[in-house]
N, C-alpha and C positions, 0 to 999 in steps of 0.2 A: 524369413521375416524381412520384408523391406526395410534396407537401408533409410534412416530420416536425415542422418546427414552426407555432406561432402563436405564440408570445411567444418572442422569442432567449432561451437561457440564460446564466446568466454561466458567465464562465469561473475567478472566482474566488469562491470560496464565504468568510462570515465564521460561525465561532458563537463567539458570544460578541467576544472579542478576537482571536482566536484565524483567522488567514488560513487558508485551504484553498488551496490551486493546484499545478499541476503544478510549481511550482519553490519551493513549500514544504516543509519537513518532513511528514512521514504524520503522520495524525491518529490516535490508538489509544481505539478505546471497547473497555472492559471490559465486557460484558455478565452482568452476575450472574443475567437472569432467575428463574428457583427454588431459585436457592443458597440465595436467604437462608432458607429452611425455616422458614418462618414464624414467624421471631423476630426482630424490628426491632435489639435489639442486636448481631444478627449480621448481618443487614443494614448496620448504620452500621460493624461493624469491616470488611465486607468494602469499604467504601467507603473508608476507611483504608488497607488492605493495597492497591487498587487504585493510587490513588495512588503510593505507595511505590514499586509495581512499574513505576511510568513513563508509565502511562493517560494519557491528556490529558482521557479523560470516561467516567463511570462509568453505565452502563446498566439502568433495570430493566423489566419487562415487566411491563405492566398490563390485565388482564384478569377480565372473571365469566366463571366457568364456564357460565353458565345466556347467557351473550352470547356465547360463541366457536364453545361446542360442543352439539351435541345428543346426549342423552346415549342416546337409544333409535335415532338413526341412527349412533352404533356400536358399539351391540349387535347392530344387524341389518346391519352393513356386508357381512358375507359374505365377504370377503376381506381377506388378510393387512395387518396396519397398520403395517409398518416397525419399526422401534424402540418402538413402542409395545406391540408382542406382550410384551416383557419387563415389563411393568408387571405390581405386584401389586394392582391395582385397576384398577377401569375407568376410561377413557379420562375420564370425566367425574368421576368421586371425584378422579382425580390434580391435574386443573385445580383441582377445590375446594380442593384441598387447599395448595397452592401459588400460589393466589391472593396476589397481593401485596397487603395490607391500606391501602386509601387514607386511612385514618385515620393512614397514620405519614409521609405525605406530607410536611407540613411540617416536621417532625425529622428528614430522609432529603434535605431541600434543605439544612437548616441547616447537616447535618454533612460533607454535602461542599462546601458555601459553607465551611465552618472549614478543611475538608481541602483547598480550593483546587482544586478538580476540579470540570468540567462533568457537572453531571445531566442526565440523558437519559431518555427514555421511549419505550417500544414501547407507543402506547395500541390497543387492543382493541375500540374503542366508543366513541361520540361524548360519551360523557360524559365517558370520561377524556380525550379529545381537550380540553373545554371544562375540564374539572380542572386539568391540568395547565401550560393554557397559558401563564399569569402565570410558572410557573416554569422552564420550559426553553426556551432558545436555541435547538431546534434539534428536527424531531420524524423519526423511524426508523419505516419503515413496513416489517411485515416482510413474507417472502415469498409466505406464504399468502393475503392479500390484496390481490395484485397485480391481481386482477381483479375489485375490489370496487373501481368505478371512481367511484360514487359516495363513498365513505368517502376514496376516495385526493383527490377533488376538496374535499371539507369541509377537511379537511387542506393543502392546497395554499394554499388560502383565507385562512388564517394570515398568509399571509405572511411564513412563517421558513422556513431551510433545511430541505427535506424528502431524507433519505437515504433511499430506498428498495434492498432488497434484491430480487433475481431470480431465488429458487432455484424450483426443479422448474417452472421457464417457459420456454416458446421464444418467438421472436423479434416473433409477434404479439403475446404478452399485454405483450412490454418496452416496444414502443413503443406499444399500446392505454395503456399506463401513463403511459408518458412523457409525452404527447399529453396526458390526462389532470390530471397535473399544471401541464403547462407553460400551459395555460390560462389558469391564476391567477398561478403564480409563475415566477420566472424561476431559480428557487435550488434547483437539483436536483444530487442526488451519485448515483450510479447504481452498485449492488454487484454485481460477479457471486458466485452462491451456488450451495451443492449441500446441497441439502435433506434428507440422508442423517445423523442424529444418531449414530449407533453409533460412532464414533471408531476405525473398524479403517485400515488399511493397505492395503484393497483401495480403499479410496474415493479416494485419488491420482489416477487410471485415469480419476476423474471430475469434477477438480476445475474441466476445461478453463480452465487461465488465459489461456486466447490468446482467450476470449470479448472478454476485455479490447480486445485489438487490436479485435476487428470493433466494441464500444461506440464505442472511440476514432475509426472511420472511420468511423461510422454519426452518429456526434455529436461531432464536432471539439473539444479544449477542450474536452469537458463533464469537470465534476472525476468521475473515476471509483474503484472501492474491491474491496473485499473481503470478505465476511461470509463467515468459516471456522470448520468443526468439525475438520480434521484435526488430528494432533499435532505438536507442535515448529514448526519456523519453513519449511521448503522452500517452502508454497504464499505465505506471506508472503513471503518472499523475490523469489519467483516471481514476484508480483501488482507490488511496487514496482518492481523492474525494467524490467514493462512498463503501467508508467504510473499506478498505485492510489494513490492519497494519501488515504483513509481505510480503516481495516482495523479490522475489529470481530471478536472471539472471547471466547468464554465464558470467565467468571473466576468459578474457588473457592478457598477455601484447603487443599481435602482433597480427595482424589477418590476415595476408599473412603466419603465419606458416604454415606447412603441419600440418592436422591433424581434425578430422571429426567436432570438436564445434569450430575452432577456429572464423570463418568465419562470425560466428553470437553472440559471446560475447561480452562485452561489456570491455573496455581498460580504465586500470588507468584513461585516463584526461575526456568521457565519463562518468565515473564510477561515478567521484568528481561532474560533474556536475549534473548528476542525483539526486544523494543525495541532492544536495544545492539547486536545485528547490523544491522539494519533501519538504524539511526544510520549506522554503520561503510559500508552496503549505497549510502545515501543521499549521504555524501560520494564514494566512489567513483566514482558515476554522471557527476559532471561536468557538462559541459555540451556535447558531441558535436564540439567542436573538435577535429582531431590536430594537435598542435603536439610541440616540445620544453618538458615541463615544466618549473617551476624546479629540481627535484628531481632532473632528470637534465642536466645541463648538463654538469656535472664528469663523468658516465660517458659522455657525448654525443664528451669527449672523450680519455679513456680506452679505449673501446670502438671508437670507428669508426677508418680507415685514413687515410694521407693518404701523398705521393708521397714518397720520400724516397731520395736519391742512394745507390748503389750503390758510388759510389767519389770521391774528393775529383776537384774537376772546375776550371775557370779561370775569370774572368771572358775571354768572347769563346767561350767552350766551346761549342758545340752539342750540343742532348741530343738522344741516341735512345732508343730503346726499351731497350737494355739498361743503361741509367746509370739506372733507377730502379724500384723495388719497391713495393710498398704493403705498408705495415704499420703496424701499432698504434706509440702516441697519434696524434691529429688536432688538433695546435693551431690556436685560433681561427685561421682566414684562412689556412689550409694549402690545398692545392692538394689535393681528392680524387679516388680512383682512376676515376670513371666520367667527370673530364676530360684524363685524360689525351692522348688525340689534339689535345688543345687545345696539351700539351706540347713536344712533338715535335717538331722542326725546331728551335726557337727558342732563344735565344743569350742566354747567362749575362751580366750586366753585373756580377757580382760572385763572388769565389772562394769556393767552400762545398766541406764536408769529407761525406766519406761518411758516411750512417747521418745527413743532415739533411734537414729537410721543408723540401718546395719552398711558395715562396707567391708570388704573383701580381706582389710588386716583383722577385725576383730576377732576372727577364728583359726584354732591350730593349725596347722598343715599348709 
């Protein structure tokens, strides 16, 4: 059987102060990528509003154009480009254009250092890798470069938590990835994605959250996640339930802006409600004991049956089968219906009235 690791991973991830693990709270990056339309003050309020809306860490994407994409391999790609057919510029104008300016770098740490939210970065290129280092706790590698094995190993190298995403990949490029990181660090958060930006309602069909399960049994305890473009909360729903404890989704404040993610991110009053389910989602989950909660004790005994005489009876009286009924309450330490052959034959040392629950002293022996 192939070896999947060389260095074990953890099973609990820190950024910042902030614990990652399967029996912590979900982690939620807001991901503004090209929200911010190339204005730093809208950049810092959506750093703001992210907040607000319950984020634990605010996301932006860093990239050149003349570093991500070539701009004459797709003119001549020949074939359909997803979501990018809708553009009204070419594929390489739109990067320029939404470039996030690293000149606003340090006022963009500052102000979500004041807004108390983790900054984050999707870097594009070893320099932003080397930029941004000092400033984030934590680096997101996103999907398109899952097989840029060297850039995911520069990165790794770091030695901070590396969240990588898994979209439009199967199962060799995860673990060529995985393997790749684990090298250097032992601090890997692993996302399942679906690499489809259009934000329709046929994309559901595609989001397969049960990948989740096979990460979890392919990699024990490895912290695993989420990176979603659907809308509203199902596939987050979905993802926490079976095991995600980081979940990242584009955040703007309008989604009629002009501009290539806005259309599919998710909006402050969205944003809040996500999280408050996902809360709600999180206490529910428990911890896989069945017990009687404390919550149902009182209906435990309102609810269930327990044996109870048919007709006022003697002490020395023997019961049969027809001197008793089951029926509702079950007082503590009542005699319930599935012992009753235990009852039967056996002789009262006390006089009890009909319509009273039998328990365990009222018979000899």
């Amino acid at each position: 059987m192939k070896a999947v690791l060389k260095l074990r991973y953890d099973d609990v991830i820190y950024i910042g102060k902030r614990e990652i693990s399967i029996s912590s709270p979900t982690y939620f990056i807001a991901d503004v990528a090209s929200n911010h339309d190339g204005d730093i003050e809208r950049a810092k309020e959506l750093i703001w509003l992210a907040k607000e809306s319950g984020a634990d860490a605010v996301k932006f994407q860093h990239f050149k154009a003349g570093n991500i994409v070539s701009d004459y391999g797709f003119k001549h790609l020949g074939s359909k480009m997803s979501h990018q057919e809708s553009w009204d510029k070419s594929v390489f104008e739109i990067y320029e254009q939404y470039e996030c300016n690293r000149d606003w770098t340090t006022e963009l740490v500052k102000t979500a250092k004041e807004a108390k939210i983790d900054f984050l970065t999707t870097p594009y290129d070893v320099e932003a890798v080397e930029l941004f280092d000092k400033y984030i706790p934590a680096y997101k590698i996103g999907s398109g470069d899952i097989t840029w094995t060297d850039f995911l190993e520069v990165i790794a190298k770091k030695n901070k938590p590396v969240i990588m995403a898994t979209g439009a990949s199967d199962i060799n490029d995860v673990e060529r990835a995985v393997d790749s990181v684990l090298k250097h660090n032992s601090q890997l958060v692993l996302l399942q994605c679906n690499t489809n930006y259009t934000g329709s309602l046929e994309n559901f069909k595609y989001i397969n959250l049960k990948v989740l399960k096979s990460f979890a049994a392919k990699y024990p305890n490895m912290v695993i996640g989420l990176s979603d473009h659907t809308p509203l909360h199902a596939t987050v729903l979905g993802a926490i339930t079976l095991g995600a404890r980081v979940i990242e989704k584009h955040f703007t404040d309008d989604h009629h802006r002009a501009g290539p993610d806005h259309s599919f991110s998710m909006n402050p009053e969205t944003w809040k409600e996500m999280v408050g389910r996902s809360r709600e989602l999180e206490i529910s989950l428990g911890d896989g004991v069945k017990r009687i909660e404390q919550n149902e004790v009182d209906t435990a005994i309102v609810q269930r049956r327990c044996l109870r005489l048919t007709r006022d009876m003697n002490a020395g009286d023997k019961i049969s089968n027809d001197d008793f009924e089951s029926l509702r309450p079950a007082p503590k330490g009542s005699i319930e219906p599935y012992r009753m052959n235990q009852v039967v034959g056996k002789t009262l040392k006390c006089s009890k009235l009909a319509g009273d629950a039998l328990y365990e002293y009222d018979f000899e022996g």
